[in-house]
C-alpha positions, 0 to 999 in steps of 0.5 A: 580447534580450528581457526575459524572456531575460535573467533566463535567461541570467543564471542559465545563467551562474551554473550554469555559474561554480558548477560550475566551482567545483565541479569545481574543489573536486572536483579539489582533493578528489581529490587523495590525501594517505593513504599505503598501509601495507602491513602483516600486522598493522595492530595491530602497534607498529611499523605503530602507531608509523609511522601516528603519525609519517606523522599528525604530517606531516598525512597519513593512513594506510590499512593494507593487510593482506599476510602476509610471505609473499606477494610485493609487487614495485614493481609490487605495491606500486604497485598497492597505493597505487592500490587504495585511493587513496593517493599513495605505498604504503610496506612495511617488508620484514625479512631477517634481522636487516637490515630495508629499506623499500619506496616506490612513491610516485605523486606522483614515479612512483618507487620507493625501496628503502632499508636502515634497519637493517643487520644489524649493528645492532639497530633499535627500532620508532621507528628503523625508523618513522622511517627509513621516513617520511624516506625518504618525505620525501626521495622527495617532494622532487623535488616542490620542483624547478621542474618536475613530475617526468616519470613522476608518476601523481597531482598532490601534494595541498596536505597532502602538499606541506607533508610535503616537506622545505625543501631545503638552501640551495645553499652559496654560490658560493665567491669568486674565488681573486684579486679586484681590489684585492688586495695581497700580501706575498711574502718568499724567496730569491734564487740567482744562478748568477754571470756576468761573473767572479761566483760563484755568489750568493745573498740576501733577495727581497722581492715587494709586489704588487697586483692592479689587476683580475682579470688586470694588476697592479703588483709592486715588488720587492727583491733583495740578493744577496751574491757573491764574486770571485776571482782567484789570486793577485792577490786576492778580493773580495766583493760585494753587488748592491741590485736595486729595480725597479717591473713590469708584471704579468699573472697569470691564475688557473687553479683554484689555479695563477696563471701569473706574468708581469712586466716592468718598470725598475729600479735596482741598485747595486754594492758591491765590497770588496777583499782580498789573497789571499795575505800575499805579494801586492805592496804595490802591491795597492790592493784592500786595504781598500777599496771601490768601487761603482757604480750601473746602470739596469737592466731585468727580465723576471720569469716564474714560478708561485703554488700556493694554499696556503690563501685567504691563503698562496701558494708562488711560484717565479719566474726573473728575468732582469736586464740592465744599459744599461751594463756595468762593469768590475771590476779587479784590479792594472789586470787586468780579473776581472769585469763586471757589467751584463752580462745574468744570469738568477736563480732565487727561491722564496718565500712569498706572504701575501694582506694582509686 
């Protein structure tokens, strides 16, 4: 390249990068930041008062001059806003009593038609000013979204993007209904519908559980159920079974219903205490007065259902069923009346709190 080149070259550089600027700061220029008014009177105070609030959000206003009369669709309305050069062109329309305003608005390619004052009310100038430029905003909001809305006409100038409101924050994500590490407190009542000879039973349950993860947990729970046997004429007896086993759990959660699954060992222990039935039974009836009780390895298999109350009460229902290694024979007078250890399944409800 020769000497006297160069210096030609440099400067059909610089001509170039400096109408780049140029172009660039023309395209930046022409984007619009003027909303069209399209109003009768220019003068008037509520076309006043909406100027004054669209220059407090930094954009600019130009009036459009129509009667009421004439008709200005959303295509009119758009028209409007191209006419003069505006990004959005905004009318407020009276019918009535009830007063609406139009929005063709460029940057979104939308047109918004919204009911400020109804006709059951009367709306001031600042009412019907206000509801106008927030209905604007709320039209420009879609700018905020990651993509550039399909049908807009005109790229949102800097002025105009700063008018859009700052979204809500998302409401954050609610936490999951049962987390691991949870430990819960249930207290209700056991129904035992009696086998064996046992009548029909009932008593205290109390269920400690905890969650090991989202899924498997371990449940430790306690059942006292009082019973009675009889019978005529020989005598009666009362009964208490202690039951306290250690179980296995799976309960997934389904929205607010956690399916409930258990199986486990345990041990129960059987109080008995004997009285006559009748004043005449034979003397040689020894269940007067005393007591006797025995002591079984038991296992159980627990199903049932929690419904979420509120985040820290649940209402469970469970079905248990309970079945003994051995079986023990209950007598009266050297007659067998009842055994226990045979498998039995009983019901219970209870209330289930969430310890914090």
């Amino acid at each position: 390249m020769s000497f006297y080149r160069f210096p030609l070259l440099l400067c059909a550089i610089l001509l170039a990068l400096s109408m780049g600027a140029t172009s660039a700061r023309v395209a930046l220029a022409e984007a619009p930041t003027e909303v069209a008014v399209i109003t009768p009177d220019p003068t008037a105070p509520l076309a006043i008062r909406i100027a004054s609030e669209l220059g407090q959000l930094g954009l600019r206003v130009v009036f459009v001059a129509r009667t009421d009369a004439e008709t200005m669709g959303p295509a009119a309305l758009e028209a409007a806003a191209q006419g003069v050069g505006a990004f959005a062109a905004l009318r407020v329309v009276r019918s009535g009593s009830a007063i609406e305003v139009w929005i063709a608005d460029r940057t979104t390619g939308k047109t918004v038609i919204r009911e400020v004052v109804g006709a059951d009310r009367v709306g001031t100038d600042a009412d019907v000013a206000l509801g106008a430029v927030e209905l604007l905003r709320a039209s420009l909001l879609e700018l905020k979204l990651p993509e550039r809305p399909a049908q807009a006409e005109v790229e949102p100038a800097p002025a105009v993007l700063k008018a859009v409101p700052t979204p809500p924050p998302s409401p954050p994500s609610e936490p999951p209904r049962v987390a691991s590490g949870e430990t819960s407190v249930a207290l209700g009542m056991a129904i035992d519908p009696g086998v064996g000879g046992f009548r029909l039973g009932y008593g205290p349950q109390v269920l400690v559980a905890r969650r090991l993860d989202k899924l498997i947990g371990l449940e430790l729970s306690g059942d006292v159920i009082f019973a009675s046997i009889e019978d005529e004429p020989l005598a009666s007896a009362s009964t208490t079974t202690s039951l306290v086993a250690l179980a296995g759990t799976l309960s997934p959660t389904i929205g607010r219903v956690q399916p409930r699954l258990g199986a486990g060992v345990g041990v129960a222990n059987l109080r008995t205490q004997g009285v006559p039935a009748t004043p005449q039974a034979p003397a040689g009836d020894r269940l007067q007065g005393s007591e006797s009780g025995a002591t079984l390895a038991v296992f159980h298999l627990r199903s049932g259902l929690a419904v979420e109350l509120s985040p820290s009460l649940r209402w469970r229902v469970d079905a248990t069923l309970l079945a003994g290694g051995s079986e023990v024979q209950i007598q009266f007078l050297d007659e067998r009346v009842a055994t226990w250890g045979r498998p039995t399944l009983f019901a219970s409800s209870s209330f289930e709190l969430v310890v914090p």
